[in-house]
N, C-alpha and C positions, 0 to 999 in steps of 0.2 A: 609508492602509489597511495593514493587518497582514494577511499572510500566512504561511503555514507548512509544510512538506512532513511529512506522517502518514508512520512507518514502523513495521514492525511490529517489535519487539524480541527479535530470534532469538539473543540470546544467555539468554534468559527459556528456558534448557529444560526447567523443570518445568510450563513449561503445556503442552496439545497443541498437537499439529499435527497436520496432514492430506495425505495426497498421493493423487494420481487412483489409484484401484481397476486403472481401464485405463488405461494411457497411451499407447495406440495411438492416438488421433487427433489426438493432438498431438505425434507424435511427425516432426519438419522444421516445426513450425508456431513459429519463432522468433520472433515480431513478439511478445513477451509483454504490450507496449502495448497489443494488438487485444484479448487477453483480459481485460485489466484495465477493459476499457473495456464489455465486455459483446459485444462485437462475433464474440464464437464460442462455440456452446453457451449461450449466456446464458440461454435459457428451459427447459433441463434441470434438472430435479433431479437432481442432479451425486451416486455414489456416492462419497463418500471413506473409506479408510480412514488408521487411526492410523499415525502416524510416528514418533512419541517423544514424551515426558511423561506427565503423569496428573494433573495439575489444570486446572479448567476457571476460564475469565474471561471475561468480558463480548465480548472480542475473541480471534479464534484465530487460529492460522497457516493459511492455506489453501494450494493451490497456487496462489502468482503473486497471490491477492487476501486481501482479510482477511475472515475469518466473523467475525459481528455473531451475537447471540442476540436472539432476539424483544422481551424489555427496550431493548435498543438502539435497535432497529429501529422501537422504538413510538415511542422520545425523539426521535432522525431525524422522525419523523413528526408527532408532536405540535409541535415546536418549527417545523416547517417548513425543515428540511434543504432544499437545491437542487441539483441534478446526480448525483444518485443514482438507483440503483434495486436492488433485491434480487431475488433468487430465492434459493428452501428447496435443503437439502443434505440426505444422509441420511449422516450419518458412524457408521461404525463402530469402535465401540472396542475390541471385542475380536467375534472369532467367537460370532456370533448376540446380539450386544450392540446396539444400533442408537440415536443421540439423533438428534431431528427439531427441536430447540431452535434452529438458527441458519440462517444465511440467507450467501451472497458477498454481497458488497460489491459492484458494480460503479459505473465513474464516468463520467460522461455528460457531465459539463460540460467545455468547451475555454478553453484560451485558446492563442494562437498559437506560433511553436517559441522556447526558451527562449533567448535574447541570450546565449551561452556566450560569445562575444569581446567581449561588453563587461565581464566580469566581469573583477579582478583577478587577475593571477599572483602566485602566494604559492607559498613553499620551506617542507617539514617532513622533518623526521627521523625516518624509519619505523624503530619496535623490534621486529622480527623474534619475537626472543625470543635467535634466536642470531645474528644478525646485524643491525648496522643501517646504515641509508642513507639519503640525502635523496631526498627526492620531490617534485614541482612540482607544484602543485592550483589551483583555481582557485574560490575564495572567495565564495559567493552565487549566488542564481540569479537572473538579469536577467530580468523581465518584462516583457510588452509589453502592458501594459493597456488599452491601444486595442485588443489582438485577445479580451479577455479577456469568457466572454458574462455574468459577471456571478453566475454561480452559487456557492453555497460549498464544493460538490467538485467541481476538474478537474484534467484534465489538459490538459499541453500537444503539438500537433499532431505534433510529431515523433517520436523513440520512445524517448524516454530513458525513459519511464514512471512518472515520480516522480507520487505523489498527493498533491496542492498545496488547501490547505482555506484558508477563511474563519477571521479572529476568531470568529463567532460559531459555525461549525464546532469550534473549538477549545474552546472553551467548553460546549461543548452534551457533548462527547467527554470533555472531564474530569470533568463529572457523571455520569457511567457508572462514576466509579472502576475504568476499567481500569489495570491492571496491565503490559499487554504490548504495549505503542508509544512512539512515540517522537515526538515534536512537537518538530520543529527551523524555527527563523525562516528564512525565505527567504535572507535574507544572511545569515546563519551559514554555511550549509550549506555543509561544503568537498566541492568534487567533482574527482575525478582524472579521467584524461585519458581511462582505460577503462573512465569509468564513467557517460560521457554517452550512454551507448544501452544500451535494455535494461535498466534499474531495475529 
């Protein structure tokens, strides 16, 4: 089986983005796992407003999860997507501007916490721009497929927060012709040392 970690691609800053209107009740609420998982506020229709860019894609930057536009949301649904679920957003793009077009992403399916010590240790030479240095990472992300319930979006129990998709996830994702993610194979994936909590 093929697996793959979805990311969303924030170096893409002509598309938008979105950040909470309030961000007062999230504000000490650090587990961004919990929110990605639906597991706070998930039945709100969430105000956002704009945070940078001015074109629109099939997928947006959300806070902490990805907006899906209703096209998406139908392909998810028509093909029989697993471990998901959506709620509507009301993002604003500029004062008294309002689209009702997309929905968060949240991900429901599990599999158990990611085997980070059974991955390999591997050496890279970080370019700063003004400086550079080696850095130690660790190559792939070890699955426990015996914890895993079978769905094609999860995540895994712990809180690294990575959102880990199905082949057929993948696939279903690329016929959307988005633009602004990033589909990397489970072992590709290089992950540093600060970057196994909190994705």
């Amino acid at each position: 089986m093929n697996f793959y970690v979805l990311e969303l691609d924030f170096k893409k800053k002509k598309y938008l983005s979105f950040d909470y209107k309030d961000p007062t009740p999230y504000i000490g609420l650090n587990n961004s796992s919990k929110i990605k998982r639906g597991k706070f506020d998930a039945d709100e229709i969430l105000h956002l407003i704009k945070n940078r860019g001015e074109l629109f894609d099939p997928v947006l930057k959300g806070t902490l999860v990805p907006l899906i536009n209703n096209e998406v949301k139908e392909v998810f649904e028509r093909t029989g997507l697993t471990g998901w679920k959506s709620t509507p957003v009301k993002l604003e793009i500029k004062r008294g501007q309002f689209n009702y077009d997309y929905h968060r992403l949240f991900i429901i399916g599990a599999i158990g916490p990611i085997l980070y010590d059974d991955a390999p240790i591997l050496e890279k030479t970080v370019d700063l721009g003004y400086q550079m240095y080696k850095k130690k990472y660790k190559k792939g992300l070890i699955l426990d497929l015996n914890t895993w319930d079978g769905t094609d979006f999860f995540m895994s129990t712990d809180t690294s927060g990575y959102i880990i998709i199905s082949e057929k996830a993948k696939e279903t994702i690329e016929l959307t012709k988005t633009d602004n993610v990033i589909i990397t194979p489970v072992q590709e994936l290089e992950v540093f040392a600060d970057n196994k909590t909190q994705h």
